[in-house]
N, CA, C and O atoms as CSV, one atom per row, in Angstrom:
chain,resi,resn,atom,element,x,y,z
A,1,UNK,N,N,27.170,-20.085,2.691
A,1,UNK,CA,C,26.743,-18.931,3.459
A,1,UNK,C,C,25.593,-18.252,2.715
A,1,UNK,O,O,25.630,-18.222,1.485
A,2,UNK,N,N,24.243,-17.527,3.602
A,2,UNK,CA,C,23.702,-17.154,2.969
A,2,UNK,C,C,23.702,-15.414,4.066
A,2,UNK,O,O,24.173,-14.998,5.124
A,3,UNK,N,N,22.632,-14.807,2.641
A,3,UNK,CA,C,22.927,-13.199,3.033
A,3,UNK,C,C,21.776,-13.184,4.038
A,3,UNK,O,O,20.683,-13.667,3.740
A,4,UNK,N,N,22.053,-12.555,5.391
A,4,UNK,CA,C,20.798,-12.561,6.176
A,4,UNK,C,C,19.547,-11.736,5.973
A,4,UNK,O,O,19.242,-11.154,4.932
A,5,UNK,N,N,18.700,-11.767,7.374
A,5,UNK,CA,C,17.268,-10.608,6.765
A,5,UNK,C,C,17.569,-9.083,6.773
A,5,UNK,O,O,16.935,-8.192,6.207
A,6,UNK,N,N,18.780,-8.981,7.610
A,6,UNK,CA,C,18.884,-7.384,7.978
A,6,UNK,C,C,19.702,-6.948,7.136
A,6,UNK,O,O,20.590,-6.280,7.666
A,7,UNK,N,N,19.787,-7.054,5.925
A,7,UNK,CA,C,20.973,-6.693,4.737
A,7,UNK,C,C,20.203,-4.930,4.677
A,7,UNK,O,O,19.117,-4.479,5.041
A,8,UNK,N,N,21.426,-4.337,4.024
A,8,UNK,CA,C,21.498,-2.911,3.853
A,8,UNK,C,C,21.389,-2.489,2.015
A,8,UNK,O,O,22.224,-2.781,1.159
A,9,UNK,N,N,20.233,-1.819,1.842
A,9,UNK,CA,C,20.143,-1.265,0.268
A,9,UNK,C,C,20.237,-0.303,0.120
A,9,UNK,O,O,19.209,0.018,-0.477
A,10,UNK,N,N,21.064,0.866,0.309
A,10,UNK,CA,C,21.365,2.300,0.215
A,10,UNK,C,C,20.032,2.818,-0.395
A,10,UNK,O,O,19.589,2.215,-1.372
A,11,UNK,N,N,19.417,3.790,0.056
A,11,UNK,CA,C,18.660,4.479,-1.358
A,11,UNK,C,C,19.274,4.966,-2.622
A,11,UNK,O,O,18.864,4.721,-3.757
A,12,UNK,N,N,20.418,5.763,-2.257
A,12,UNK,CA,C,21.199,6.457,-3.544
A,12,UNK,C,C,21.851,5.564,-4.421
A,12,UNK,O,O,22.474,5.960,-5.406
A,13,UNK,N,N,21.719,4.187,-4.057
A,13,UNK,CA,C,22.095,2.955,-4.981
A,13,UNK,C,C,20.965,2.728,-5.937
A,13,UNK,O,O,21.083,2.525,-7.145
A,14,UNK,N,N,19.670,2.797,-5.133
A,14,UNK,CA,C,18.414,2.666,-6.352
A,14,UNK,C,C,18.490,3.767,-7.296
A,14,UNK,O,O,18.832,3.627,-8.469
A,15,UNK,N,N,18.055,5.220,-6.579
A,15,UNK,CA,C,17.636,6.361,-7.128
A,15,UNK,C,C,18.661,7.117,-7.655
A,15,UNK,O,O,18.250,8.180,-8.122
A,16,UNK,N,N,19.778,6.956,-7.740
A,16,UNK,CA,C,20.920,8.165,-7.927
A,16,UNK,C,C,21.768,7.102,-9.028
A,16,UNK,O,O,22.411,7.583,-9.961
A,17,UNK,N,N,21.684,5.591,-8.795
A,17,UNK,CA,C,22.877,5.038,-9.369
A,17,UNK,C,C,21.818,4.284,-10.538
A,17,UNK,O,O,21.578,4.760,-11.648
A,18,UNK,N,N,21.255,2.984,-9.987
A,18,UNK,CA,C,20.909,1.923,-10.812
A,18,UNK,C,C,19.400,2.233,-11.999
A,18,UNK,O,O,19.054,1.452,-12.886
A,19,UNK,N,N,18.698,3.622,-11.650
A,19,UNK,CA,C,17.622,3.880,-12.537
A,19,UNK,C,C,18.051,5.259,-12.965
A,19,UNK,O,O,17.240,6.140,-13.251
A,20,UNK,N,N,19.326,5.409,-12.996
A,20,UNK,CA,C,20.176,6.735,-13.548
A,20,UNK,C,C,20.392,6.623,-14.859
A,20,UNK,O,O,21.427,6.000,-15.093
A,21,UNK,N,N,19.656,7.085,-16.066
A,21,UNK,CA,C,20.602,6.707,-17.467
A,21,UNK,C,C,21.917,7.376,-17.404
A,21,UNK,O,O,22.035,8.566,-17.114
A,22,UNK,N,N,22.728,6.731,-17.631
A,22,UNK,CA,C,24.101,6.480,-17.752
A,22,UNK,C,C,24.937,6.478,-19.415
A,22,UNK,O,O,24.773,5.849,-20.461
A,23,UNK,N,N,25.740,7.395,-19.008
A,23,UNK,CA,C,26.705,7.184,-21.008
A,23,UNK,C,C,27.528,6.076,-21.202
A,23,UNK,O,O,27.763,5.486,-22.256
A,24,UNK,N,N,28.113,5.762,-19.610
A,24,UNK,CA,C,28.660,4.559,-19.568
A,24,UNK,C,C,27.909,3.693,-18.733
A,24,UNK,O,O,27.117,4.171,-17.920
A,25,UNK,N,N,28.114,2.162,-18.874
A,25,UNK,CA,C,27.984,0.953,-17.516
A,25,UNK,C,C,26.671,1.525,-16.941
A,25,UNK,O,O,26.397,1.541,-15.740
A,26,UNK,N,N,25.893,1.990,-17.934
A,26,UNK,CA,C,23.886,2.124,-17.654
A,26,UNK,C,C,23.242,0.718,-17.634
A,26,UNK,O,O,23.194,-0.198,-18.455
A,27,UNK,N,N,22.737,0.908,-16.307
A,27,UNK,CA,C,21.957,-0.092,-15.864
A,27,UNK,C,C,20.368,0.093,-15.689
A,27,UNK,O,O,19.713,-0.659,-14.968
A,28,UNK,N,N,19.832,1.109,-16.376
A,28,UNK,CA,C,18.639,1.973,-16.304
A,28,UNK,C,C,17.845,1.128,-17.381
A,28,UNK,O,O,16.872,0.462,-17.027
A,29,UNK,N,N,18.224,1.155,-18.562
A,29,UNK,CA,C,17.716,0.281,-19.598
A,29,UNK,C,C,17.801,-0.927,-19.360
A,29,UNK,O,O,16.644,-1.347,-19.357
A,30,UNK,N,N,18.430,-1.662,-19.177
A,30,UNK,CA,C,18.253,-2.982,-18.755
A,30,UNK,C,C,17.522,-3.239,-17.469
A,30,UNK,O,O,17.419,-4.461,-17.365
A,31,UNK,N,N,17.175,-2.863,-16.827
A,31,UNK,CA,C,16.091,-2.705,-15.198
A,31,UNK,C,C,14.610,-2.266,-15.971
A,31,UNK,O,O,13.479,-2.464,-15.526
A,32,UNK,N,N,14.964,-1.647,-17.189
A,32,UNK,CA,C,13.554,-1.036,-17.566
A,32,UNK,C,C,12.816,-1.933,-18.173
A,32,UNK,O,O,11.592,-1.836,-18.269
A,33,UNK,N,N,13.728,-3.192,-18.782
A,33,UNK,CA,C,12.874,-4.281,-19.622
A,33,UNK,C,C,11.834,-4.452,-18.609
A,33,UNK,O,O,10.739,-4.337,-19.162
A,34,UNK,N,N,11.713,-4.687,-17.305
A,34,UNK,CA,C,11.100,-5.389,-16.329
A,34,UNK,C,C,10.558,-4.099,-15.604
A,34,UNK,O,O,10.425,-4.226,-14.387
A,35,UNK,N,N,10.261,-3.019,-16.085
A,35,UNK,CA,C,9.820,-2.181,-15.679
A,35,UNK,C,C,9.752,-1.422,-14.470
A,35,UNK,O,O,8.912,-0.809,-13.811
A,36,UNK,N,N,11.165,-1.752,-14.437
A,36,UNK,CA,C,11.698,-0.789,-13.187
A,36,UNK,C,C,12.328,0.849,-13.293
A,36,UNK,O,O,13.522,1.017,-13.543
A,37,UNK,N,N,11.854,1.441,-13.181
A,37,UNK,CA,C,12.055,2.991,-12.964
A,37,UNK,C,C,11.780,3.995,-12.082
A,37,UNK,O,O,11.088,3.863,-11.072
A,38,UNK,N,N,12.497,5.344,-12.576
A,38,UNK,CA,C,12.391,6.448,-11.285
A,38,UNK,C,C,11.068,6.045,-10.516
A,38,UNK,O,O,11.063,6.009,-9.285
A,39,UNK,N,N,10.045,5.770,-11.198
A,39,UNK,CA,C,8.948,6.261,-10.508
A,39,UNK,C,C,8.163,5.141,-9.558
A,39,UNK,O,O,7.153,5.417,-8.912
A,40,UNK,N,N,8.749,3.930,-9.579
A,40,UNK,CA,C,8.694,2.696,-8.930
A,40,UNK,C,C,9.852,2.272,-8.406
A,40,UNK,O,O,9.952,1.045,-8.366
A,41,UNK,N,N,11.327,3.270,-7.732
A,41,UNK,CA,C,12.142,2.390,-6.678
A,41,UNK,C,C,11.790,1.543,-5.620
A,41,UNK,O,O,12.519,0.623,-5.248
A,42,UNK,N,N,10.767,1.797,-5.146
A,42,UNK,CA,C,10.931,0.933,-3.719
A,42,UNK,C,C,10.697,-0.742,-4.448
A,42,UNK,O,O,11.106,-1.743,-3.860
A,43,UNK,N,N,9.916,-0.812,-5.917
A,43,UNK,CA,C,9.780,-2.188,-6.204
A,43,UNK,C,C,10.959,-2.590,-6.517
A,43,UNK,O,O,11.081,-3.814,-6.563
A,44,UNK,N,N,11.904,-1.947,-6.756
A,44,UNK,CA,C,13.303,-2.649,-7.431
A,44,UNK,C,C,13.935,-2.936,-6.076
A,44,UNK,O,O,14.556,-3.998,-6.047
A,45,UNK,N,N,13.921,-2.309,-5.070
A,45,UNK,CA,C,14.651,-2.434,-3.971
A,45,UNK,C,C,13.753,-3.975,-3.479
A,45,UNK,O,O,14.382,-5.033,-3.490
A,46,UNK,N,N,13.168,-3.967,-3.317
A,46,UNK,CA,C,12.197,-5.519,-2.946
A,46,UNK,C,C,12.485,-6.273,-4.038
A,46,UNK,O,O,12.240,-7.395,-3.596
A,47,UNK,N,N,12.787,-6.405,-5.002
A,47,UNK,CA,C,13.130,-6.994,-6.122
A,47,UNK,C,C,14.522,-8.145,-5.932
A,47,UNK,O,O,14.895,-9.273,-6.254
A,48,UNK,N,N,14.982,-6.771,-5.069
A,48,UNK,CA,C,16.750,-7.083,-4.904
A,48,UNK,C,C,16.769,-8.112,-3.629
A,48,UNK,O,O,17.563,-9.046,-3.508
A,49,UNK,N,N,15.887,-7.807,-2.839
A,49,UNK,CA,C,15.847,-8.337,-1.622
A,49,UNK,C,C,15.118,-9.342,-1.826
A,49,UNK,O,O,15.207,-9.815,-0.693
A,50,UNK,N,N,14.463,-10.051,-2.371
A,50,UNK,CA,C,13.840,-11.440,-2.962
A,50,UNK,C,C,14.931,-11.970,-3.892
A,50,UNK,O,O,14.783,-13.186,-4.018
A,51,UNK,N,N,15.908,-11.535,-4.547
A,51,UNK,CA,C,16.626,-11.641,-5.313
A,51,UNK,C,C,17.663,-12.660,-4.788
A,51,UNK,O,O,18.122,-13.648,-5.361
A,52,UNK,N,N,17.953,-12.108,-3.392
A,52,UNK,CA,C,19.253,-12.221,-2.593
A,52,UNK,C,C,18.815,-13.095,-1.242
A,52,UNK,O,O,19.655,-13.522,-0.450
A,53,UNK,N,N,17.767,-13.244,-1.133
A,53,UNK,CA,C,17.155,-13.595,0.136
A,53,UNK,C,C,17.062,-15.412,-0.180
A,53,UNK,O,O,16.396,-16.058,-0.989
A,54,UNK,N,N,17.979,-15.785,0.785
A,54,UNK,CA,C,18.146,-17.466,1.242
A,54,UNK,C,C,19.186,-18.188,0.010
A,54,UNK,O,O,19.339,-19.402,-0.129
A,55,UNK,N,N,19.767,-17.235,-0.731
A,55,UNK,CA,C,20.134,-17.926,-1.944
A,55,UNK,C,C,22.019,-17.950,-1.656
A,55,UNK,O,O,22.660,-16.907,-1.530
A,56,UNK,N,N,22.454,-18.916,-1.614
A,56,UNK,CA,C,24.046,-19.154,-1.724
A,56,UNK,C,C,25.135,-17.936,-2.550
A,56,UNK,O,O,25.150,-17.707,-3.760
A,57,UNK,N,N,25.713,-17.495,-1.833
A,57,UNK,CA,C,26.766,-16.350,-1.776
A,57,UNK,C,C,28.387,-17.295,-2.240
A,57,UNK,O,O,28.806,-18.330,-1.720
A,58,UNK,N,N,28.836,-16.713,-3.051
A,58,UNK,CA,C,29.826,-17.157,-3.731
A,58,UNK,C,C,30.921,-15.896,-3.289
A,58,UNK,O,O,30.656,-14.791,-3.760
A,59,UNK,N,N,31.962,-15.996,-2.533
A,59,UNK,CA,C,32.975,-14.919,-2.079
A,59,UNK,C,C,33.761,-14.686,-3.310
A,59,UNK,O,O,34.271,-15.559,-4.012
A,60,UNK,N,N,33.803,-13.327,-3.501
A,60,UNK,CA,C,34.576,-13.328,-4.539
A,60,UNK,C,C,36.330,-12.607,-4.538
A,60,UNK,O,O,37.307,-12.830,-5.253
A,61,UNK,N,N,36.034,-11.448,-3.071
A,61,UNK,CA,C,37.317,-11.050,-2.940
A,61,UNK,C,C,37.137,-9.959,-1.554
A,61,UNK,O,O,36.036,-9.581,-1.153
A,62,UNK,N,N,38.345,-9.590,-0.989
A,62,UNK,CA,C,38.379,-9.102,0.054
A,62,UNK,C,C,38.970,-7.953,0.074
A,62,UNK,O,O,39.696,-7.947,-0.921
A,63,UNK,N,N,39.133,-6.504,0.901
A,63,UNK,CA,C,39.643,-5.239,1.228
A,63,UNK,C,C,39.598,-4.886,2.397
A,63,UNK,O,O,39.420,-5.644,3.351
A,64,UNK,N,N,39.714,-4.001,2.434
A,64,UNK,CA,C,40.258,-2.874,4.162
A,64,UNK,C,C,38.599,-2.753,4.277
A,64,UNK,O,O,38.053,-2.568,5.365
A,65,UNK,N,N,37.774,-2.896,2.877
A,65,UNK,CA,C,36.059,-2.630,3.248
A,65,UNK,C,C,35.344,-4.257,4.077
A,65,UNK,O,O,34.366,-4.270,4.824
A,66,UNK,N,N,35.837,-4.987,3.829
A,66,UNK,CA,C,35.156,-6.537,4.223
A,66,UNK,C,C,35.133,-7.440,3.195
A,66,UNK,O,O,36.003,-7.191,2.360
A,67,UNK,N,N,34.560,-8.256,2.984
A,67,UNK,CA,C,34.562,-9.123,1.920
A,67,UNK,C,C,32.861,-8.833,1.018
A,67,UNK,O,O,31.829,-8.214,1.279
A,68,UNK,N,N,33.300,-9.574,0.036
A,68,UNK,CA,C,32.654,-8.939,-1.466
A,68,UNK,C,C,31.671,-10.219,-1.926
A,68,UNK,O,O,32.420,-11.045,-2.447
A,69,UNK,N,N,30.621,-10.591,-1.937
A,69,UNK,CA,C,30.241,-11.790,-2.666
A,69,UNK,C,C,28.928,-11.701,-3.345
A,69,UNK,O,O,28.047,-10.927,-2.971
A,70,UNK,N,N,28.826,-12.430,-4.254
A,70,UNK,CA,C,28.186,-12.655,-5.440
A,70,UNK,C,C,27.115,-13.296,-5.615
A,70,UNK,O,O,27.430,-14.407,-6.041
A,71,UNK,N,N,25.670,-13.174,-5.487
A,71,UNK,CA,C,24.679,-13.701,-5.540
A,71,UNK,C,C,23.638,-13.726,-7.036
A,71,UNK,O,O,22.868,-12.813,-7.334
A,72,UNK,N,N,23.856,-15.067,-7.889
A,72,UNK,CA,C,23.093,-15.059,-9.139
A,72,UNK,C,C,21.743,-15.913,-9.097
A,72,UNK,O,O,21.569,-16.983,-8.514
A,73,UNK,N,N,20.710,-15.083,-9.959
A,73,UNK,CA,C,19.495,-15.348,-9.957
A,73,UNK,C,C,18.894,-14.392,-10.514
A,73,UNK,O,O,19.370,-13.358,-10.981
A,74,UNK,N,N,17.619,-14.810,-10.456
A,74,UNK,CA,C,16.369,-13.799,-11.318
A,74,UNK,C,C,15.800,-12.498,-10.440
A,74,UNK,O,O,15.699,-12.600,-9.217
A,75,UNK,N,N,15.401,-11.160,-11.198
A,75,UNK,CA,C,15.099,-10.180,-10.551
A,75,UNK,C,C,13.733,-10.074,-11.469
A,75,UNK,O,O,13.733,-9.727,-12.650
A,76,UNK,N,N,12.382,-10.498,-10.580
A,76,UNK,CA,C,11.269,-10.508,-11.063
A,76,UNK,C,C,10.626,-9.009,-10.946
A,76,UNK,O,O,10.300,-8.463,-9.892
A,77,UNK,N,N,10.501,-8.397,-12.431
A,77,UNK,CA,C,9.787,-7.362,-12.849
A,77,UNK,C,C,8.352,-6.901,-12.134
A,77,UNK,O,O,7.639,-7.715,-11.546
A,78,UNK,N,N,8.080,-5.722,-12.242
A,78,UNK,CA,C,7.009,-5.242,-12.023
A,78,UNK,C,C,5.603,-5.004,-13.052
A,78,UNK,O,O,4.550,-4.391,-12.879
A,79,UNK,N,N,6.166,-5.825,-14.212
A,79,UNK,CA,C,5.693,-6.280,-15.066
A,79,UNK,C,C,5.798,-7.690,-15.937
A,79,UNK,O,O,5.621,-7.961,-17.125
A,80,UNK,N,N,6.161,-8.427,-14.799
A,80,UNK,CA,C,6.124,-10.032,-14.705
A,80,UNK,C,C,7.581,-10.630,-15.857
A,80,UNK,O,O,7.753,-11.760,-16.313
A,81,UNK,N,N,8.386,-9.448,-16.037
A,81,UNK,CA,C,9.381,-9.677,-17.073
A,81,UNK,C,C,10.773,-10.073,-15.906
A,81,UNK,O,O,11.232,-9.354,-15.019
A,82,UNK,N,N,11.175,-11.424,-16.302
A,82,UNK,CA,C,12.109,-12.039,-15.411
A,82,UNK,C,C,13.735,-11.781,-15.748
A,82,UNK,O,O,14.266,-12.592,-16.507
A,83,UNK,N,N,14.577,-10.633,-15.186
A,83,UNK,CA,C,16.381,-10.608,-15.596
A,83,UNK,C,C,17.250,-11.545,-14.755
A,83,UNK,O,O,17.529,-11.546,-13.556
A,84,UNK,N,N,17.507,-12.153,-15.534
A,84,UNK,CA,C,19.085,-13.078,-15.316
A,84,UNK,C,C,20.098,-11.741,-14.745
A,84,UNK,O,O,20.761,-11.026,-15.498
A,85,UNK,N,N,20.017,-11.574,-12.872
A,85,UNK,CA,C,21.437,-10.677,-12.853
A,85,UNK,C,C,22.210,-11.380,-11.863
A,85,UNK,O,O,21.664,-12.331,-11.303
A,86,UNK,N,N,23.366,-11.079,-11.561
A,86,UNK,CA,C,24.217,-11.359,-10.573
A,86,UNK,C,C,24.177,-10.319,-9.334
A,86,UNK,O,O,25.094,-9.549,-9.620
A,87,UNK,N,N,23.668,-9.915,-8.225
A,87,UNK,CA,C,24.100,-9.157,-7.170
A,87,UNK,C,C,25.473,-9.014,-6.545
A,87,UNK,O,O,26.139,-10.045,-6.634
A,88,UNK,N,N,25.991,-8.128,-6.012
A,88,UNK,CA,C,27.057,-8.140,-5.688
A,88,UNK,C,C,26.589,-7.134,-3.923
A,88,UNK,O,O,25.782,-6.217,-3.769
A,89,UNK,N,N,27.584,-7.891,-2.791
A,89,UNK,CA,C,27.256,-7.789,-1.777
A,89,UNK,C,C,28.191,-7.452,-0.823
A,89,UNK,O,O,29.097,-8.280,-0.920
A,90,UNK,N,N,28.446,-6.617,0.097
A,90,UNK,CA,C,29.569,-6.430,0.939
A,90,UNK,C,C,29.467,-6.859,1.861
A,90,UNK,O,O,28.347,-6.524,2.246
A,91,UNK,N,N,30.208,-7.820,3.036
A,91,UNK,CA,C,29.724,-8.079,4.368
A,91,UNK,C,C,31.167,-7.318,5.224
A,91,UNK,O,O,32.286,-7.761,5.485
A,92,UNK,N,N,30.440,-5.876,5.506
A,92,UNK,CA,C,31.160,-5.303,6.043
A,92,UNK,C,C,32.375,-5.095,7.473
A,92,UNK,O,O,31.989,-5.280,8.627
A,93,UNK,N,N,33.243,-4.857,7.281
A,93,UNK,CA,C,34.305,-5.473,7.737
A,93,UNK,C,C,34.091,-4.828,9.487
A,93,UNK,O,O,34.222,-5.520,10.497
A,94,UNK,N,N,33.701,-3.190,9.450
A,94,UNK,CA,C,33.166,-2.834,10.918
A,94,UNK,C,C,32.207,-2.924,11.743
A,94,UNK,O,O,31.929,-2.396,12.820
A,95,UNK,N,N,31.579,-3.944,10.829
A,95,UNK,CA,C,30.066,-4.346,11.747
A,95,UNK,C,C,29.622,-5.684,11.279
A,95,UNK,O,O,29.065,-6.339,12.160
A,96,UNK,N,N,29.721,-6.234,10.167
A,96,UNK,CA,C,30.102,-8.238,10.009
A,96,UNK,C,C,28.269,-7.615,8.805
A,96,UNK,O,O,28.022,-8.357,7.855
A,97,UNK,N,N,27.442,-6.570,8.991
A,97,UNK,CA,C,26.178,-6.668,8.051
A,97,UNK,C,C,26.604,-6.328,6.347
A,97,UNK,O,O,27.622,-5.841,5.856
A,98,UNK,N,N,25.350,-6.819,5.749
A,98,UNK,CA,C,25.620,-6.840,4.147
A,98,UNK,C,C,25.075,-6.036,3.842
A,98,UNK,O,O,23.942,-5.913,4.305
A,99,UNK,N,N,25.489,-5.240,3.078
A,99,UNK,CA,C,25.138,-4.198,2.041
A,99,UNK,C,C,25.193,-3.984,0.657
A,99,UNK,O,O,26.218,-3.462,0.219
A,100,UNK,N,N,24.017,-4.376,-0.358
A,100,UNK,CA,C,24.224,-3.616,-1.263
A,100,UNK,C,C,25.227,-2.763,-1.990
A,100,UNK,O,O,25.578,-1.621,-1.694
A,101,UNK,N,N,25.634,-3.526,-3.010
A,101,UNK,CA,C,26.727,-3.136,-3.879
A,101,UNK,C,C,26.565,-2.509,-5.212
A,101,UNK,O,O,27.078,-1.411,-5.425
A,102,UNK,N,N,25.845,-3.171,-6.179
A,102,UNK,CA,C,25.367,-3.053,-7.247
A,102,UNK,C,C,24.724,-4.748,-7.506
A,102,UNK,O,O,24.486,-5.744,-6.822
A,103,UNK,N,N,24.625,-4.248,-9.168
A,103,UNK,CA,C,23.545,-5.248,-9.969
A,103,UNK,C,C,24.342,-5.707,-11.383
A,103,UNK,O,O,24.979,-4.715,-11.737
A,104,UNK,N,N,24.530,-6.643,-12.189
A,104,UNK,CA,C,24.768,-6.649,-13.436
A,104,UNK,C,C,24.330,-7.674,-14.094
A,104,UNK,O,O,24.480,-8.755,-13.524
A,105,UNK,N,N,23.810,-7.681,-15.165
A,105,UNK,CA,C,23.267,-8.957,-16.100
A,105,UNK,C,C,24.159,-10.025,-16.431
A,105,UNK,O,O,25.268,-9.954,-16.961
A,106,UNK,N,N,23.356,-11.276,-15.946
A,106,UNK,CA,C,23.748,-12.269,-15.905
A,106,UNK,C,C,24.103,-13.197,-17.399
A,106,UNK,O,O,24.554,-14.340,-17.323
């Protein structure tokens, strides 16, 4: 299975969560090797979506939310610096579309 074109990327997942420094489970510094920050979200969000786009989905588990799956590969920088992450993806249970979950290094 792959994730389709109309997948869902919250904004407050870019701007509020994933370029948030964090005391714990910060994902701000590691996005920054590749020069992703506050002041360039929309490139990380295209980042994610090239990331995830045509590439094999691995299910990993299911809830009352839909099912959960796992997409690994490279998230090419805005400064040509390439991260090994895993995506994580919801294909939501009240409408069958994917959404944006988070990010973590691969």
């Amino acid at each position: 299975m792959r994730i389709p074109e109309d997948l869902i990327i919250p904004d407050a997942k870019i701007t509020q969560y994933l370029l948030v420094l964090k005391a714990r489970n910060d994902k701000s510094r590691f996005l920054a090797q590749a020069g992703f920050t506050q002041e360039n979200p929309e490139a990380l969000r295209l980042a994610i979506q090239i990331q995830a786009m045509g590439k094999e989905m691995i299910e990993e588990k299911s809830n009352e939310y839909g099912t959960f799956y796992q997409v690994a590969g490279e998230l090419i920088g805005v400064n040509g610096v390439s991260l090994s992450v895993v995506t994580v993806w919801l294909q939501r249970q009240i409408d069958g579309k994917f959404q944006f979950v988070t990010l973590k290094p691969n």
